[in-house]
N, C-alpha and C positions, 0 to 999 in steps of 0.2 A: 083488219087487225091494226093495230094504233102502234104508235112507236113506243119500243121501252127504253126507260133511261136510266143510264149507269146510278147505282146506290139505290132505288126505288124499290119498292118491296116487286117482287115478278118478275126484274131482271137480270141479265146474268152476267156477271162479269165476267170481262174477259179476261184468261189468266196472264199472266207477265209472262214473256219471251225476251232472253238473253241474246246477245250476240257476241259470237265466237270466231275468231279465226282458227281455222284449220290447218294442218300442217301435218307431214309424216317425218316420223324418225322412226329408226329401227324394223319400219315395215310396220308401225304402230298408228293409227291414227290420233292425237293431240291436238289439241285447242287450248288458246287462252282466251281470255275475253277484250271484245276487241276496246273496250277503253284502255287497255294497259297498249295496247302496239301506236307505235309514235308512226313508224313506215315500215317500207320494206325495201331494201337494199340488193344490189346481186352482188354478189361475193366478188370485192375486188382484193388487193395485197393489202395482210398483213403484217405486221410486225409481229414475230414471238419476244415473248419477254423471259430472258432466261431464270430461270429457278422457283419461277411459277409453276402452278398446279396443270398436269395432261390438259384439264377442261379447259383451261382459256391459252387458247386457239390463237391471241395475239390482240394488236390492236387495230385501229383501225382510223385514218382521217376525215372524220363526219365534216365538212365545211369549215377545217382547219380547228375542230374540237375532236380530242385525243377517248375513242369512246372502245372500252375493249368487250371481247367478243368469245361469248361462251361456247365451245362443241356441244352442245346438248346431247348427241348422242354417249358422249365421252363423257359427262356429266352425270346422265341415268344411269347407264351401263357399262362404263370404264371399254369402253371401244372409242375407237380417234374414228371422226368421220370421213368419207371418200369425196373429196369434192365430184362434182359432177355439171354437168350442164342446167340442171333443173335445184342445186342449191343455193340457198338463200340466207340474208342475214334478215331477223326480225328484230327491231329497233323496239325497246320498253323504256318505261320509266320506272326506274324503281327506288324505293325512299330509300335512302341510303343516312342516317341518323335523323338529321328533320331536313336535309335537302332532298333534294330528286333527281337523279345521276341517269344519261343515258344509256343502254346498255344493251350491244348483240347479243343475239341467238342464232347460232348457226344450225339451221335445220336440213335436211334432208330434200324435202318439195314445200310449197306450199300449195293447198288446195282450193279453200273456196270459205265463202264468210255465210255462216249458217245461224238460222235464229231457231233457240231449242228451247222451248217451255222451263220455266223452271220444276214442274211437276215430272218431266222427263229427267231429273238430276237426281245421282243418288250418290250414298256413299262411299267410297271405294272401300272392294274387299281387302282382307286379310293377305290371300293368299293369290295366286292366278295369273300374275306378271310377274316380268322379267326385271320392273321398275317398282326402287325402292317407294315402300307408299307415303315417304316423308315429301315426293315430289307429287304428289296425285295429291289436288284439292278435291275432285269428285271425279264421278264414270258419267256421261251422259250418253241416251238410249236415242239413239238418231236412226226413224226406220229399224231396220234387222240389224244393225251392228253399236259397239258402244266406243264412247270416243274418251280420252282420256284428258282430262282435262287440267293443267298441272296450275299447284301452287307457287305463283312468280316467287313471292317474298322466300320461300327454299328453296328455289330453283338458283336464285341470284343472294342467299345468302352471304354476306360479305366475312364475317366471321369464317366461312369453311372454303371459301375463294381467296380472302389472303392467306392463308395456312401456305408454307413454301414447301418444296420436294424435301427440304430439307427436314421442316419439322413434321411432313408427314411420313418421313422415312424413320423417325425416331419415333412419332407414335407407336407404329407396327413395331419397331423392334422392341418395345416397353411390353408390348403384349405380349409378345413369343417367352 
């Protein structure tokens, strides 16, 4: 049997595989993709900033650059996270107008870097979690279980992270 070559009539391509880091919050399994993660940090002191939004958890001194740091769990699900021994800050880049700002994520654990076909990628349901699906880019089918896989640019929305307690106390009371 002769060799087949990619593009050639008879051959088969191989499908494209993403890579993802893993990570838990909420007791959920999440990934991003791992070209958005700059590193990974262990959770040393913050700084809170007062009148800021629950989710950002504080700041933080990246190599003497001022880089603040989201609770994600407090961020999906309006819970403050439990620091623990196994949490972690995930360092991203995220466009912030046309620059690129560094930016924590404080997670839960982190797990392990998995590469999932993109034919294993689908779209997140309607309904089924606990997390709003404005944060869910897709569900990916890893083996028997699915992993969630969030969209950074919502996750790190700047727009709903500078919002202050103040004017989000006055949203809700607009509503009521």
């Amino acid at each position: 049997m002769g060799n087949i070559v990619a593009g050639q009539p008879g051959s088969v391509e191989s499908e494209e595989t993403l890579q993802y880091l893993t990570f838990t919050v909420l007791g959920e399994l999440m990934a991003i993709g791992i070209l958005d993660v700059k590193e990974i940090i262990e959770v040393g002191s913050m700084t809170r900033i007062p009148m800021t939004l629950d989710c950002i958890r504080g700041v933080i001194n990246l190599r003497g650059n001022v880089v603040p740091v989201i609770d994600l769990r407090s961020r999906l699900a309006d819970q403050p996270s439990v620091l623990s021994k196994r949490s972690c800050i995930v360092l991203v880049q995220v466009k912030v107008e046309e620059e690129y700002q560094t930016m924590g994520m404080l997670v839960d654990m982190v797990n392990e870097i998995l590469e999932i076909p993109e034919t294993d990628l689908q779209k997140a349901p309607d309904f089924g979690t606990d997390i709003d699906n404005e944060f869910i880019d897709k569900m990916a089918r890893y083996h028997d279980e699915f992993i969630i896989l969030l969209n950074i640019a919502r996750v790190f929305s700047i727009d709903d992270l500078s919002a202050t307690k103040v004017q989000q106390h006055l949203a809700l009371d607009n509503l009521s």
